[in-house]
N, C-alpha and C positions, 0 to 999 in steps of 0.2 A: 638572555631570556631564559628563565629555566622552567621545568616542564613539570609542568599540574595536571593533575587530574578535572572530570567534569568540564564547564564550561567556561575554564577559564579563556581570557579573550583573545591572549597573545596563540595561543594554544588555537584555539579557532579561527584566529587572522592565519594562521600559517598554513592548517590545515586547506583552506580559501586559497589561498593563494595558489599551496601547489594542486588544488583538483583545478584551476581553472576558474573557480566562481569569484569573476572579477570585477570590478568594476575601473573605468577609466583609470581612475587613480591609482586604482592596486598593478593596472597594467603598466601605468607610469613608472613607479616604483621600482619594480620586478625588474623592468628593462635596465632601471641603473645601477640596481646594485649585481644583475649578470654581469653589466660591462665595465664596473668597475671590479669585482671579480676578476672577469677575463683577463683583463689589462694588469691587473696586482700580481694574478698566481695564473700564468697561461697557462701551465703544463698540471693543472687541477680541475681542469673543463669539466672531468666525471664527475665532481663530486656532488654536491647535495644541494640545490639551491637555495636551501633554508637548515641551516644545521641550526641544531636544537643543545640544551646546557642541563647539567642535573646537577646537584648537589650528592645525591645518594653515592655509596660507595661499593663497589664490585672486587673484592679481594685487593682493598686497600686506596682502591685506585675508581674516578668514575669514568664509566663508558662512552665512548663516541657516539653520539646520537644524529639521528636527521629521520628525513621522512621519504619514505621510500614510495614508488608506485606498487599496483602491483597488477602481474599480466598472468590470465590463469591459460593455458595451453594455447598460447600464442594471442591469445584475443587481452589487449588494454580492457581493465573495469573501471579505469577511471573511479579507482578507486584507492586510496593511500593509506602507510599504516606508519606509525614509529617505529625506527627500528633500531639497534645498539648494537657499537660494535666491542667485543672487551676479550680476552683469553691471551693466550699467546700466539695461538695463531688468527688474532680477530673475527675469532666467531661471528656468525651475526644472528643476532635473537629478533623476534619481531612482536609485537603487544598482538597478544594472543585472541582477545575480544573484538580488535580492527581489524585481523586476518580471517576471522569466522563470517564476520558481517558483510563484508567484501565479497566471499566465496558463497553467502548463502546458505550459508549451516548454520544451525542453531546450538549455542554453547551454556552450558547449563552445568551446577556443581553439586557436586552427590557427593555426602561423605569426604570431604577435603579436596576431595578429585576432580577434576574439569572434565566436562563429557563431551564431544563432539558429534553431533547426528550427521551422518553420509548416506548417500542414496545406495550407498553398500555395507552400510552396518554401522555399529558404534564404537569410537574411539575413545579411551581413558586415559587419562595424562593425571600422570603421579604428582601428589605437591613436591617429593626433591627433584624432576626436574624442569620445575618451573622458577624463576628469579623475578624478586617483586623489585618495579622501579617507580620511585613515588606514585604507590598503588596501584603502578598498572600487572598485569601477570604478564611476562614475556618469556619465550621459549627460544631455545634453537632452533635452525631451519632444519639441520639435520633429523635433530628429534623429532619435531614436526612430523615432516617426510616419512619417517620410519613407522608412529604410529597411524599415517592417514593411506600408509601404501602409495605416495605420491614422489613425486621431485618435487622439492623446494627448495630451488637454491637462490643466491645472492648475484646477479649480475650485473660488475662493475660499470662495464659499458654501456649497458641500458641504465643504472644505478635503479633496478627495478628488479624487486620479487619474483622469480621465474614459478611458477607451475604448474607442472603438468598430472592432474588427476588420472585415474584410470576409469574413472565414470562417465556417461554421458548427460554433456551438459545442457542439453534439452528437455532431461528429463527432472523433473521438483521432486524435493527429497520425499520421500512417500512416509509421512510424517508417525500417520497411521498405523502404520508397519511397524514404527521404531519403538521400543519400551524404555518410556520416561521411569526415570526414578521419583517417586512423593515423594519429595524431601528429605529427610533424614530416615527413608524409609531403613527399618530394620531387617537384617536377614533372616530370610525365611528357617535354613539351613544352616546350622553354626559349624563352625570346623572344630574336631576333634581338639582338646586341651592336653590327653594322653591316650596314645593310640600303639600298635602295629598295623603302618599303613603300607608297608613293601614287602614283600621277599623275593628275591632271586639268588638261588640256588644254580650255582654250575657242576655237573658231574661228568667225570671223564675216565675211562677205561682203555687201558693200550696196554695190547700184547706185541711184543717186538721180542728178536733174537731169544725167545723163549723165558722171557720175563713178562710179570703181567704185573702193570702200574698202576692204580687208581688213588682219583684225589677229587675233594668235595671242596667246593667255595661258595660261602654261602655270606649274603647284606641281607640284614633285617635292619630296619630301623621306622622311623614316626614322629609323633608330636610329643611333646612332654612340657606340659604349665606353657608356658610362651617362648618354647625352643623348639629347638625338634633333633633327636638321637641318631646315631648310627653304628653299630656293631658288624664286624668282619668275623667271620672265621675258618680256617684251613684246615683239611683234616685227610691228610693221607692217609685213613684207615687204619692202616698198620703199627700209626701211632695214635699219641693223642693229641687232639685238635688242639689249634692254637689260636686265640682271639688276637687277632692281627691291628686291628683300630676297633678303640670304641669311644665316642664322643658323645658331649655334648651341645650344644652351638645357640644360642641366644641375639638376635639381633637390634637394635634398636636403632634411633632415629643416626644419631653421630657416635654408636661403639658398638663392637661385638664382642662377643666373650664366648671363652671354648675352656671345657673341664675335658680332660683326657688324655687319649696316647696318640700321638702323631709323629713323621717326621716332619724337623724344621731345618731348613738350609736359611740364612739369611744373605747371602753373598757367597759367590764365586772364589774369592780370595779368604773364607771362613772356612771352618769345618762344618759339615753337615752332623745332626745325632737324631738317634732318638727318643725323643721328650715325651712324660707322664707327667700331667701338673695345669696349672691352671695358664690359658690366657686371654689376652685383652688388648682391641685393636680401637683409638678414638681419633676422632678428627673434627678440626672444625667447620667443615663440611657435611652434608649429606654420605653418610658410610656407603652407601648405597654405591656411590662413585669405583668408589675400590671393591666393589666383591660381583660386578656382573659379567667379571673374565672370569674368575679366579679361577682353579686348575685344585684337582683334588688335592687334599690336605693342603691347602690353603684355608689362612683365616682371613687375609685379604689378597685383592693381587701382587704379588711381588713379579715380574718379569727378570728381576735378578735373583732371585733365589740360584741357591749352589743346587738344590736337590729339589728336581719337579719330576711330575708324574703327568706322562702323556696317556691321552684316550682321544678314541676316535671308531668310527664305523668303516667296516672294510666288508668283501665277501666270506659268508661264512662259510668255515671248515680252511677257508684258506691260511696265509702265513702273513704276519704282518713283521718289518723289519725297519727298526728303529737305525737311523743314521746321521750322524754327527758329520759336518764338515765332510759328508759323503763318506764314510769310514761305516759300514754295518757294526753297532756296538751289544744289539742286541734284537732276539726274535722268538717272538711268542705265536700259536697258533688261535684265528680270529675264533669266537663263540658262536653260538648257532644264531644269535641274536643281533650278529655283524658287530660287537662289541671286542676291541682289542684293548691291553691297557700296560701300557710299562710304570713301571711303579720305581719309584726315588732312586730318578736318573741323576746322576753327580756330572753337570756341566763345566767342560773341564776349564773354559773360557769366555764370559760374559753373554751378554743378551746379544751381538753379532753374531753369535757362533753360529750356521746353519743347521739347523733341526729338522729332517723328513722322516716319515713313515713310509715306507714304500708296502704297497699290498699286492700281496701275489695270488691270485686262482689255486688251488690243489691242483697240484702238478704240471704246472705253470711256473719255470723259475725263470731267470734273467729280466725275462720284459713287465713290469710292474703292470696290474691292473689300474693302478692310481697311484697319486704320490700325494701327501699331503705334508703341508708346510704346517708345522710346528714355530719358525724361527721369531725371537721378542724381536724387537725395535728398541734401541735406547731413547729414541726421545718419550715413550711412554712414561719415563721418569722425572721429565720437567711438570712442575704443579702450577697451577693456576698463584698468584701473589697472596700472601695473605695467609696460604695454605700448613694447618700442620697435621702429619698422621703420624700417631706413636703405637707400635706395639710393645708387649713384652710380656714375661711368662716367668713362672715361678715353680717346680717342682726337682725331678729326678730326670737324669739320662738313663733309659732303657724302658723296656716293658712295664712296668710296676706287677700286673697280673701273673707275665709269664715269666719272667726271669726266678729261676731259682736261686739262685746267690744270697735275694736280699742286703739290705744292705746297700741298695742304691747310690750314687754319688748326689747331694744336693747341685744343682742344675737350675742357672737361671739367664735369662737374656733380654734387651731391650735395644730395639732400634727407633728411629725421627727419622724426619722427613719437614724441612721447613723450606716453605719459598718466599724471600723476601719481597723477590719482585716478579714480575712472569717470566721474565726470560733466566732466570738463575733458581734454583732447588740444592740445598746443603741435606746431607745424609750421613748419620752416623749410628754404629752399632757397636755394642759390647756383650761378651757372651761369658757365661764361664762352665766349662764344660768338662768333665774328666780332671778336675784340676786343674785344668790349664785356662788363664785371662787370655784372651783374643779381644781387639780392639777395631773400627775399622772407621775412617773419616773421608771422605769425598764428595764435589759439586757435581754439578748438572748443569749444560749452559745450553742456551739456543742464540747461536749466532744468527739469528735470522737467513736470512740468503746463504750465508756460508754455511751454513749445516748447522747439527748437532755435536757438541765435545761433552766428554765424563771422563773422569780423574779418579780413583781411589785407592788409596794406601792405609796398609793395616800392620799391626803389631802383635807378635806372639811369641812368648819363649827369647824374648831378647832379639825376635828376628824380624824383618822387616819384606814386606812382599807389596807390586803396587801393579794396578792395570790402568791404561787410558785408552778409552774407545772417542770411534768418530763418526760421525754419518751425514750423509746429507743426499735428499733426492729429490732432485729439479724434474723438469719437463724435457731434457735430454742430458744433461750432466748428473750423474750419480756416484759416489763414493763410498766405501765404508772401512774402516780397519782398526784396529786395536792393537798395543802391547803392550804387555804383562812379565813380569819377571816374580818367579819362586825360587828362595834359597833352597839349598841343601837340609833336609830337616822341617821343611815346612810343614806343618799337622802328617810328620811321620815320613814324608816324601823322600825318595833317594835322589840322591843329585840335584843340581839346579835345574832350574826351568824356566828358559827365555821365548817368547814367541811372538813376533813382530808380524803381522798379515795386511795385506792394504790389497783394495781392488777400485780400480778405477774406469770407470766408462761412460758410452757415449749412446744414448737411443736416438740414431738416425730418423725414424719414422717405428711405424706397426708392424715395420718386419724385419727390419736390420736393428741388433742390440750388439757393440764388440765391445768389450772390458781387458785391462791388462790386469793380472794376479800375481801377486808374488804374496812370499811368507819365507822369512826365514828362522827356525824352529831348532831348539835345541835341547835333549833333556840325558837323561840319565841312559834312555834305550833307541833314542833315535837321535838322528842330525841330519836335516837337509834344507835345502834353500833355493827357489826358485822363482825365474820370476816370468812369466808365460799367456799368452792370451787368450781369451774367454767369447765364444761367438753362440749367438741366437739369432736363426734366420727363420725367418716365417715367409715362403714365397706366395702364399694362400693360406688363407681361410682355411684350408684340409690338412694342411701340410707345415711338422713344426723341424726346427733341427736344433740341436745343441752341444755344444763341445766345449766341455771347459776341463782345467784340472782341478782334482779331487785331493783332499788332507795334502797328502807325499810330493804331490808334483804330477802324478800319473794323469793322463787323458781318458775323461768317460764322454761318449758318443750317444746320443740318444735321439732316435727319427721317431714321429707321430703322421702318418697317413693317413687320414681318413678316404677312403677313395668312394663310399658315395654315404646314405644312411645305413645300409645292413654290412658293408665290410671295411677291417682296419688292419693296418696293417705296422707293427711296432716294432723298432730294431735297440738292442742296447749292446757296448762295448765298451770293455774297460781292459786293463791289462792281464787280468788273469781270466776272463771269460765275455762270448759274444752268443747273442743270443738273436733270432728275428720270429715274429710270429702274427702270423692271419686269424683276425677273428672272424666270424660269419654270424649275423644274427637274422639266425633262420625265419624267427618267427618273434612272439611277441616276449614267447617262454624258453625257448630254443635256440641255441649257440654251437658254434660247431667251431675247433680251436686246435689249429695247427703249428707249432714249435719247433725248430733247429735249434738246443742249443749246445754249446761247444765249452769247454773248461778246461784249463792247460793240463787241471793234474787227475784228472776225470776220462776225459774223451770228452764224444760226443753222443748224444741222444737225440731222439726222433717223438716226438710223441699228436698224438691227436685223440680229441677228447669230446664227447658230445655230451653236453649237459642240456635237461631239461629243470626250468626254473618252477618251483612249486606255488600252484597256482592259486594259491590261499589255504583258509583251513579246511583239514583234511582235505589236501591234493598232495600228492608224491610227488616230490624231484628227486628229482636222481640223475648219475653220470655215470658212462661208459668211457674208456678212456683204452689203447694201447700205444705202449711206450719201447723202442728198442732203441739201444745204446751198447757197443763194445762188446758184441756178439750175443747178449742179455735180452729175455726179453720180459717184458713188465708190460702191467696196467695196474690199470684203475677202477672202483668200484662203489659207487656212492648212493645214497638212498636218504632222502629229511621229510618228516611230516610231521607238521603241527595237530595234537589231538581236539586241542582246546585252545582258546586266545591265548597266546602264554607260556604254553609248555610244548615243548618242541624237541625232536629225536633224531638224531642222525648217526649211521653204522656207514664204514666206511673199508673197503680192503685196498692196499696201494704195496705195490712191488715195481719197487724204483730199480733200474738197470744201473745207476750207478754206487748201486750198495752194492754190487757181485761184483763191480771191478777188481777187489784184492780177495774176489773168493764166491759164493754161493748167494744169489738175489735175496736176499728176506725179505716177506711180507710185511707188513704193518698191519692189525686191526685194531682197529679204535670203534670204541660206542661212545656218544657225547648227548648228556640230554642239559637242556634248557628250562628251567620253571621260574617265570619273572613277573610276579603279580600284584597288582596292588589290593588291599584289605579295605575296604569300606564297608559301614553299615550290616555285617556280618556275610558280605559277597565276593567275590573276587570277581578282576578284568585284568585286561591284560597290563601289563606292569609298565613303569614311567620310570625304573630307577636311574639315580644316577651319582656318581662318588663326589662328582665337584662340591664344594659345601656352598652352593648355591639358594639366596631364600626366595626359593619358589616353591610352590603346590599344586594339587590335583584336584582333578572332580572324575570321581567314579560313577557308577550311574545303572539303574536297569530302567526296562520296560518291564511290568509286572501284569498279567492278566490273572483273572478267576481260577483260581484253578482247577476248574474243570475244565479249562482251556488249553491246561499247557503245553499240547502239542499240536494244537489248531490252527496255528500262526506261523509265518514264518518274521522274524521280529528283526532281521539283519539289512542292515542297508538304510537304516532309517537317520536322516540329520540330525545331529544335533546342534542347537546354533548357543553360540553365546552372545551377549550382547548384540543380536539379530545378526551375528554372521558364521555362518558353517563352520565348525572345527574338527568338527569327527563325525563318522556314520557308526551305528549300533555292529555290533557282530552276533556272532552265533550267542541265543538265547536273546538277544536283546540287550546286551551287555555293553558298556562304551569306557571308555575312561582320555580324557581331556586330561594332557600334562603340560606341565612348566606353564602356570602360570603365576604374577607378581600375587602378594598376598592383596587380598582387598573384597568389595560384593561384585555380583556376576550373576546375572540373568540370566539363567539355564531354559532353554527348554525345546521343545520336539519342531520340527517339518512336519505339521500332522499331512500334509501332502503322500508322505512315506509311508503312511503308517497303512494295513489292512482298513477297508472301507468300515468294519463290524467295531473296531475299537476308537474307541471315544477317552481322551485324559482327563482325568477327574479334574485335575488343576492343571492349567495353560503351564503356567511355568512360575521359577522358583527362584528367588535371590539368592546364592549360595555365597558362602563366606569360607575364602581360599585361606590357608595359614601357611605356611612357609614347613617343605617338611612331610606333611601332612595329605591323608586325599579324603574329602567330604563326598558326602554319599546324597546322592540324589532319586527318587525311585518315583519314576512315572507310573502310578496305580491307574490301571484303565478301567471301564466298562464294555461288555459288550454287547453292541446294539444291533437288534435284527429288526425282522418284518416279515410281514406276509404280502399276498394280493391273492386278490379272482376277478371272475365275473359273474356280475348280478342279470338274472334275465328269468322267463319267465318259462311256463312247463311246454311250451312252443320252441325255446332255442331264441327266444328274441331279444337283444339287451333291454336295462333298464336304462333310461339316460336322467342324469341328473339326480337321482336318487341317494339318499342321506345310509349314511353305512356306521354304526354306533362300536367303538370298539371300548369293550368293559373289561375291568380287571375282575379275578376268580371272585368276588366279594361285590361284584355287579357295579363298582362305582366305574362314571362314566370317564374313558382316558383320552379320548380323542372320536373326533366324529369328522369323515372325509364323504365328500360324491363323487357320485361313480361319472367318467367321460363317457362321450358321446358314442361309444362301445360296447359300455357297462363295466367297463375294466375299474377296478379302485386299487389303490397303495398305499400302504402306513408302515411308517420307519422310525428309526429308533427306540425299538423293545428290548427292554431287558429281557433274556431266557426267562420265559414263562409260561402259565397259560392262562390266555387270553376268551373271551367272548367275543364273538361276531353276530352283530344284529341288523338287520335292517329296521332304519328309523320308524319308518308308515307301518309296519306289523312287526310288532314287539316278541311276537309269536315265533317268527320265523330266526333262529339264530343256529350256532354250533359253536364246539370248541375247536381252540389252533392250538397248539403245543409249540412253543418256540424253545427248542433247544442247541444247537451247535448252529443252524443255518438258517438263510433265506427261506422259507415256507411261498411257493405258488401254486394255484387250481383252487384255493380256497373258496369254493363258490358258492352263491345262495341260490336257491329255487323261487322268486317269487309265485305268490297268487294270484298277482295282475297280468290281467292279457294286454299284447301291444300287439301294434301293428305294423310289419315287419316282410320286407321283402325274405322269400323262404331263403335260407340258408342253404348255398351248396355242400 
């Protein structure tokens, strides 16, 4: 039977069937072809009791279809949708119009886009990751999930749609609320075509052992025609600055294209350089697929590149510390802006190799505040069937700009990517670089259950180099390891270099993980070979342990205590140093931070630290700290305050006791400021930057009053929602800026809930149009609206009741007419700053003027000439 759209019959017998709308016959039926089922394929009970046939074709190949139930937070809807299964790892997609109708949301398309209405806001779904199956739109559940904030997963055993919402489902989507797009409505707001929409600027000062260091790093960049720019440059004063990257980046539906300087690695078993010249990434796919990891200076994602550039968010002022295979290889101190970044890392052994950051407090060493995983996955390198992505590039090896030589080497390279079927992906690259041809060829296989395997062997200089990696990870059996051999001479290498690693283990449960490790490693400056066991125990929820060995063989130990919500308590050991330490969280702002640590060629140190956290802008954090070690004694001395959203200052004094072990303690002082903002509309907010070449954009944005207002407001705090859901609140001035978002339109606008009672938005809100790159400027222009009141009564003290109250503009025309309560009290609101006439209707005679300027105006009262009668007034 194969699958139509509309009303075709087979399509709606089926659909009949599995809701249940039966009739005798169809029950007849149903029964005999389960139990001939049953009886044909017993150990297929799960499966689908009506699978469904397509012609259409999915990366070569057409997808397993049937018709799924679907149950939304444990309640049956008795409601079914088609659903396809196709990938390598059998995704499951579901028809994206059956999935809406079922839950109750209304699904509607703006600008190529699918919009979903939720009782919590509005979802947008991009056309690349939607796949059409004889016209119907199908989605992954994942995907789904992701933009609905929900679970949607696939469950075999039920062979039914699992959902669980985060909304309540008593309540009807409050339709009202939600902002429909008209149709092909056009943006109100267009995004910049050529701009400067960023700057962040980092400045650093360190006086130590009596030398004084400074150095300026500065990203500008923006939109330019339908790309969008980026400029680096360094500038240690003393010399002249150097433009470190400058790009250009261009994306479209299936390629991208980059004019510029960057570095490129293309493989681990390649040499890394780097390249000024033009390139260009295509696929026949959605590009999109390859660049929403990518990793800076990437033009798509590669997970094998030889040379990547890690970033990530740590505490600022502290130390972040890059580690390979648990080896410290390198360490940079974090930005005021919690921004660390190591820049073209040369991995010395494929996507298995382990990659951490580990981040430390100031004056906080051994026990990491966080660790974050960096480490690829090799199976990110199996493609979907059908699949190919090529890059390739054409210019010079080095700076073009900065290199003074001239005289460049021409420099060119081009690697594929093809998957014939899902479970296999072929890969090959050639570079030529310095004069020297480098070649490289290798598959990608998924064994299904058995794991993942990859193969590659390269050619250079007559010499020959190959790695083979392996992974696989089950629900308790996991594996991973690789080996790789380099000759003598390899892109310059001393000696050969063999490195054989494999680790195998077993997850007991949630709290027992033990692994066996071995590697046995060989090169020019080291030899060793080991092979040793690996243990993670988790006795509690509070409580982690871990002991494994690190690169050499050596054992690192590492405890995680949480002992309740305000105290932890952290130990780490390795063979050259142990460290344990208690943190306290005093308060919301407030930390208090005691450390042992011990270093074989050091001693030991003592230190304890009290930091207070800055408690937005313009508030002071700062930290107190004393440190004694090896009869030495030291502290700490810290101070950070943001002036404005954006720009940011911190002076800091540190005398470590383990600098005086071979002699006299030195201080340290450092100044470090932060300025990271973005440019719209000729305004700045706080900044969105970010290096990865990622195509996304910004909305910047103010609240704007009269200005003879604008200090009469406080304008901070106020929502902004996008597609009716909260994204940012205003800051100081009324200033916001909304980042990373896809390029497309987006309904901007205010929480008038937030706003001062007196200001009123000229316009509700505004379709803005994101570019990639780029930050579009939004500006909520207000008015503001006042009033007066009194009371009407007579030369007695008696109110007037019911009486008509005439409120005229300077020019006598009539603007509003109210009666007065049963008091005499009257109220009229919403005036512009003016001045106003006050008349009583019944005597035209009797008026005054109101002057409405900064405020509410009350006591505005009339005198009538009519006597009432009125119990006396106390």
């Amino acid at each position: 039977m194969a699958l139509q759209l509309g009303n075709n019959a087979e399509t709606n017998t089926a659909r009949n069937i599995t809701r249940g709308e039966r009739n005798g016959k169809c029950v007849s039926l149903a029964f005999t072809c389960f139990l001939l089922i049953f009886l044909l394929f017993p150990f297929q009970t799960s499966k689908a009791l009506l699978l469904l046939e397509t012609d259409t074709l999915w990366d070569g190949a057409a997808p397993e279809l049937a018709i799924s139930s679907i149950i939304l937070n444990g309640q049956d809807l008795r409601s079914d949708a088609v659903v396809a299964f196709s990938g390598p790892g059998k995704e499951t997609y579901i028809d994206l119009a059956e999935f809406t109708q079922a839950l109750g949301l209304e699904l509607s398309e703006h600008e190529n886009h699918y919009l979903i209405e939720t009782p919590i806001g509005f979802a947008t779904l991009a056309p690349h990751v939607l796949r059409q199956l004889d016209g119907r739109a199908m989605v992954e559940l994942s995907v789904l999930g992701r933009h609905l904030a929900s679970d949607v997963v696939f469950d075999a055993s039920e062979y039914a749609v699992q959902v669980d919402v985060p909304w309540p489902l008593d309540e009807p989507v409050p339709s009202a609320e939600i902002v429909r797009p008209s149709g092909a409505a056009e943006s109100d707001i267009d995004a910049p075509t050529a701009s400067v929409s960023f700057v962040r600027t980092e400045y650093l000062q360190r006086f130590e052992n009596g030398s004084d260091t400074s150095s300026i790093v500065s990203d500008v960049g923006g939109s330019l025609f339908d790309g969008y720019w980026q400029v680096r440059v360094r500038d240690y004063l003393e010399n002249d600055p150097c433009i470190e990257v400058y790009i250009w980046l261009q994306s479209g539906r299936q390629h991208r294209f980059l004019l510029g300087n960057q570095t490129v690695g293309l493989d681990p078993l390649l040499q890394g350089f780097e390249f000024t010249g033009a390139q260009a990434a295509w696929t026949n796919r959605p590009i999109s697929l390859f660049t929403d990891s990518v990793q800076a200076e990437q033009i798509i994602t590669n997970q094998n590149g030889s040379i990547r550039t890690f970033t990530g968010q740590g505490p600022p002022g502290g130390r972040a510390e890059l580690r390979i295979e648990g080896v410290p290889v390198a360490s940079t101190i974090i930005a005021l802006d919690g921004r660390f970044e190591f820049r073209d890392v040369e991995l010395p052994s494929g996507n298995i190799v382990n990659v951490e950051a580990w981040l430390f407090e100031r004056g906080s060493e051994g026990v990491p505040a966080d660790v974050l995983d960096f480490s690829g996955y090799a199976t990110n390198r199996v493609l979907p069937a059908g699949t190919f992505l090529l890059q390739s590039g054409a210019g010079v090896d080095g700076n073009l700009i900065e290199d003074s030589r001239g005289g460049l080497d021409a420099t060119g390279f081009v690697s594929g990517r093809y998957a014939p079927w899902d479970e296999v992906t072929f890969n090959t690259a050639y570079q030529h670089v310095q004069g020297r041809d480098a070649a490289l060829t290798g598959a990608s296989v998924s064994l299904g259950s058995l794991g993942f395997i990859s193969g590659q062997i390269a050619h250079a200089d007559g010499e020959q180099a190959w790695r083979v990696e392996a992974e696989n990870r089950q629900r308790h059996w996991f594996w991973r390891g690789f080996a790789q051999s380099q000759p003598d001479g390899w892109f310059d290498r001393t000696g050969d270099l063999d490195d054989v690693f494999a680790e195998l283990g077993y997850r007991f449960n949630d709290q027992w993980q033990l692994s066996l490790v071995g590697r046995d490693f060989s090169s020019a400056d080291d030899d060793f070979e080991y092979l040793l066991p690996a243990l993670q125990w988790r006795p509690s929820q509070s409580l982690l342990l871990i002991a494994r060995p690190d690169f050499d063989g050596d054992y690192t130990g590492q405890a995680y205590w949480r002992v309740d919500k305000d105290n932890s308590i952290n130990a780490f050991a390795n063979q050259d140093e142990s460290s344990v330490q208690w943190l306290n969280r005093v308060n919301g702002r407030d930390t208090l931070m005691v450390q042992v640590l011990d270093r074989d060629n050091l001693g030991q140190r003592i230190s304890t630290v009290y930091r207070r956290a800055p408690g937005g802008l313009r508030s002071l954090g700062w930290g107190l700290g004393v440190l004694f070690g090896e009869g030495e004694l030291g502290y700490l001395a810290q101070a950070d305050y943001e002036f404005i959203p954006g720009l940011r200052a911190r002076a800091e004094a540190f005398r470590d006791p383990f600098s005086g072990v071979f002699g006299v303690a030195e201080t340290v002082v450092s100044l470090s400021v932060v300025a990271n903002f973005n440019i719209a509309g000729g305004r700045i907010s706080r900044g969105s930057f970010r290096r990865e070449l990622l195509d996304r954009g910004n909305i910047s944005g103010a609240i704007d009053v009269p200005d003879a207002f604008d200090d009469r407001f406080d304008l901070a705090g106020v929502a902004v929602m996008v597609n009716n859901q909260v994204r940012t609140r205003t800051e100081d001035g009324g200033r916001f800026t909304i980042p990373f978002l896809d390029p497309g339109i987006y309904r901007v606008r205010l929480d008038l809930d937030g706003l001062p009672l007196e200001l009123r938005p000229k316009q509700d809100g505004f379709w803005v149009e994101v570019a990639a790159g780029s930050a579009s400027f939004v500006r909520f222009d207000t008015d503001v609206l006042l009033g007066f009141a009194g009371q009407i009564r007579d030369e007695q003290g008696c109110p007037l009741v019911a009486q008509s109250v005439d409120i005229l503009s300077q020019q006598g025309e009539l603007i509003s007419q109210v009666k007065t309560s049963d008091f005499g009290y009257y109220r009229v609101d919403n005036l512009a700053p003016d001045t106003y006439r006050l008349r009583l209707s019944a005597e035209p005679e009797n008026q005054r003027d109101v002057v409405l300027t900064n405020d509410f105006q009350f006591n505005q009262d009339l005198i009538s000439g009519q006597l009432q009668h009125c119990e006396p007034q106390s």
